[in-house]
C-alpha positions as CSV (number, residue, x, y, z in Angstrom):
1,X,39.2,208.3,-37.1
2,X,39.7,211.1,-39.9
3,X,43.4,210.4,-39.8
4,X,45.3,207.1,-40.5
5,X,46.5,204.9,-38.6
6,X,50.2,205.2,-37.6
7,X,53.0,203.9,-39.5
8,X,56.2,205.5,-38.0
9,X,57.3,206.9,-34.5
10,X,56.6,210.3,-36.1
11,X,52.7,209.7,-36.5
12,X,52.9,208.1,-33.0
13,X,54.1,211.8,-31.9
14,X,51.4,213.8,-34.2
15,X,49.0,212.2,-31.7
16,X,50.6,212.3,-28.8
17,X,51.1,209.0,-28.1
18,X,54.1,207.1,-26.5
19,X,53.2,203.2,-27.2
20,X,50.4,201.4,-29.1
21,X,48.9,198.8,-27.7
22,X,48.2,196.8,-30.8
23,X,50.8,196.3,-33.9
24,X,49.5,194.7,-36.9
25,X,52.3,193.3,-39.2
26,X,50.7,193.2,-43.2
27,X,52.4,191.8,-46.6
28,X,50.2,194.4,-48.3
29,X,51.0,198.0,-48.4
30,X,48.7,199.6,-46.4
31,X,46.1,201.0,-48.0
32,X,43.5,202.8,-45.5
33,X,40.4,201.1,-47.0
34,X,37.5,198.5,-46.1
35,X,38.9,196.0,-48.9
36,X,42.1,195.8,-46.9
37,X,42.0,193.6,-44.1
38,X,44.7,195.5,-42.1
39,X,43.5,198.6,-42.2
40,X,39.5,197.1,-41.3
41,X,40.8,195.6,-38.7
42,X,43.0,198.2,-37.0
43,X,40.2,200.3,-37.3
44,X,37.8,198.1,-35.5
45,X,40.4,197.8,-33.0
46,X,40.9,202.2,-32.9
47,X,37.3,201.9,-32.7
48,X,37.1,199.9,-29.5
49,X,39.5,202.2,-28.6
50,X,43.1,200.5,-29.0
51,X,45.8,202.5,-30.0
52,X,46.9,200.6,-33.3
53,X,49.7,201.2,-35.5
54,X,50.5,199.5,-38.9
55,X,54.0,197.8,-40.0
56,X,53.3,197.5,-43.9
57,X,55.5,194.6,-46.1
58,X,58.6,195.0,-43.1
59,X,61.7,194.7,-45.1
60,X,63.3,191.7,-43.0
61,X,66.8,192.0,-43.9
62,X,66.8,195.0,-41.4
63,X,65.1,194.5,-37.8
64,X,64.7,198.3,-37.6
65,X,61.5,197.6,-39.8
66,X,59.8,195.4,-36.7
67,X,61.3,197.9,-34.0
68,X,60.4,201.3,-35.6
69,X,56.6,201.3,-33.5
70,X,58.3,199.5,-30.4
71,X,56.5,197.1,-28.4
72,X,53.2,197.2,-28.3
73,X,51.4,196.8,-24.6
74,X,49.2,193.4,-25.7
75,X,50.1,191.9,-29.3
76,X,51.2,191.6,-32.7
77,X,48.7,190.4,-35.3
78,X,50.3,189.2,-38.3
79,X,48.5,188.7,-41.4
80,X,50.4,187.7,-45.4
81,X,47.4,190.4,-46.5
82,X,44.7,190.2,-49.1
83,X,46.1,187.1,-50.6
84,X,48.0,184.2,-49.5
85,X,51.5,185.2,-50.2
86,X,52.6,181.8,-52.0
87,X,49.7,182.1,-54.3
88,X,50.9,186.0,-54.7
89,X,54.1,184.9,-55.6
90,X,53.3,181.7,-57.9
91,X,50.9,180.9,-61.2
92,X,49.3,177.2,-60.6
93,X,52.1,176.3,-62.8
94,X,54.8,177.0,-60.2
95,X,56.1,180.2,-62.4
96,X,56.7,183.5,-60.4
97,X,54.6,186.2,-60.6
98,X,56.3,189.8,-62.1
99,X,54.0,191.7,-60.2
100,X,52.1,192.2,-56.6
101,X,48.8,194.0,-57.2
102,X,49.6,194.8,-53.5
103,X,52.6,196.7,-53.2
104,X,53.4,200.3,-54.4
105,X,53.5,200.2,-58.3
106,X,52.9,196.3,-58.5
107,X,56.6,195.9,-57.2
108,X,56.8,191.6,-56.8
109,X,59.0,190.7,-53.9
110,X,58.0,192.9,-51.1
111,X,56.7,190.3,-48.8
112,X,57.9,187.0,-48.3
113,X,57.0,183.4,-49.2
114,X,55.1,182.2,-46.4
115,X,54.7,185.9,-45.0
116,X,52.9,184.6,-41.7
117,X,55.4,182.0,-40.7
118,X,58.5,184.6,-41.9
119,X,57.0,187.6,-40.1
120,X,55.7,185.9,-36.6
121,X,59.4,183.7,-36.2
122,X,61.0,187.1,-37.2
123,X,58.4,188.8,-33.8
124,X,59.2,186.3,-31.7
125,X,63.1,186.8,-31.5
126,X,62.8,190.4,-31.4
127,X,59.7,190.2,-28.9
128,X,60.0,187.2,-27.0
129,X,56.9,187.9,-24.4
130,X,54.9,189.7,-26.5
131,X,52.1,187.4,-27.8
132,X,51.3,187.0,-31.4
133,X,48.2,186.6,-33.0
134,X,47.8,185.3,-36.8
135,X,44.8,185.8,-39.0
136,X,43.9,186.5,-42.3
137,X,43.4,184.0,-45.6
138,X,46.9,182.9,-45.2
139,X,46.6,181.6,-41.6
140,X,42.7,180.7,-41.7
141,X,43.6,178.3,-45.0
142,X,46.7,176.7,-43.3
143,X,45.4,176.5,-39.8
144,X,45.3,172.9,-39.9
145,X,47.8,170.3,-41.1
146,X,47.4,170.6,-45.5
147,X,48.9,169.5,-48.3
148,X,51.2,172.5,-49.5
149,X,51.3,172.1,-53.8
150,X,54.5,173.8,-54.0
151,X,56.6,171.3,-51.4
152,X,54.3,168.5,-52.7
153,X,53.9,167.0,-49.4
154,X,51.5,167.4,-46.4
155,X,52.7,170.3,-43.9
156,X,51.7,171.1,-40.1
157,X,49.2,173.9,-39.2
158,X,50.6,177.4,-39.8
159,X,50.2,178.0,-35.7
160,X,52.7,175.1,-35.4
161,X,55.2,176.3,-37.8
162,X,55.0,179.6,-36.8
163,X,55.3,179.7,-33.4
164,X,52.1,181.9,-32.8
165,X,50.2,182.0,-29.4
166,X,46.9,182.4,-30.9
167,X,45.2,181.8,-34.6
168,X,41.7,183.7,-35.9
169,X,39.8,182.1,-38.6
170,X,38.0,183.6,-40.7
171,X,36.5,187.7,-40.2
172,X,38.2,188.4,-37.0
173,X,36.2,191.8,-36.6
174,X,34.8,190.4,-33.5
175,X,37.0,187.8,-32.2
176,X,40.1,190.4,-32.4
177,X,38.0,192.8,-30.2
């Protein structure tokens, strides 16, 4: 665990390896530290002894960003990162943010609204059998039906909408493993 976790297919090579077996999908940048869910959580996983690689803020207009670690042998776990990607985006007063505490120099617009739901539909036609699992504050807040402020009406759970197979609430240190 002294190095970090693999982002590319080149990292994948440094240690030797031909296929993870756990992807995890982030609207943060990934930032190797214990005050990034991501990264905690992958390294729970390496600790248990996964092989876990890191997709951070996918840019969705090109699928190479999803296919770049391949498919991994059990799941993709999805999470909008440290903070619910609406409330990253918006004030309470409906205004857009300028900037993403986030992403690499507090560039706004890196992940998109409703990251989970965007990044699982976006899994699921690229990896149609491979099953998805969502977590973080994003899904945990949204897991059941909720009134959304900025649609102003009541929406279904986020595992509806986004076509997940399985939702974590809450810490998932230990449910994930």
């Amino acid at each position: 665990m002294n190095t970090f976790l693999p982002t590319s297919p080149q990292e994948l090579a440094v240690r030797g390896w031909d296929a993870l077996d756990i992807i995890l999908i982030s609207g943060d940048a990934y930032v190797d530290h214990p005050s990034f869910g991501t990264a905690l959580i992958g390294r729970v996983l390496e600790a248990a002894g996964f092989r876990v690689g890191i997709i951070a803020q996918p840019d969705l207009a090109n699928d190479e960003a999803l296919l770049r670690l391949g498919r991994p042998k059990l799941f993709f776990g999805v999470s909008s990162g440290n903070m619910d990607s609406m409330v990253n985006h918006y004030t309470a007063q409906r205004k857009l943010r300028h900037d993403d505490a986030y992403s690499p120099d507090g560039q706004a617009g890196l992940r998109p609204n409703r990251a989970v739901i965007i990044y699982t539909n976006h899994l699921k036609r690229l990896f149609k059998d491979v099953p998805v699992v969502i977590g973080g504050i994003e899904a945990s807040m949204r897991r059941l039906a909720h009134y959304d402020y900025w649609q102003d009406k009541v929406r279904s759970s986020i595992l509806a909408d986004s076509k997940a197979d399985i939702l974590v609430y809450g810490m998932a240190e230990r449910a994930i493993v």
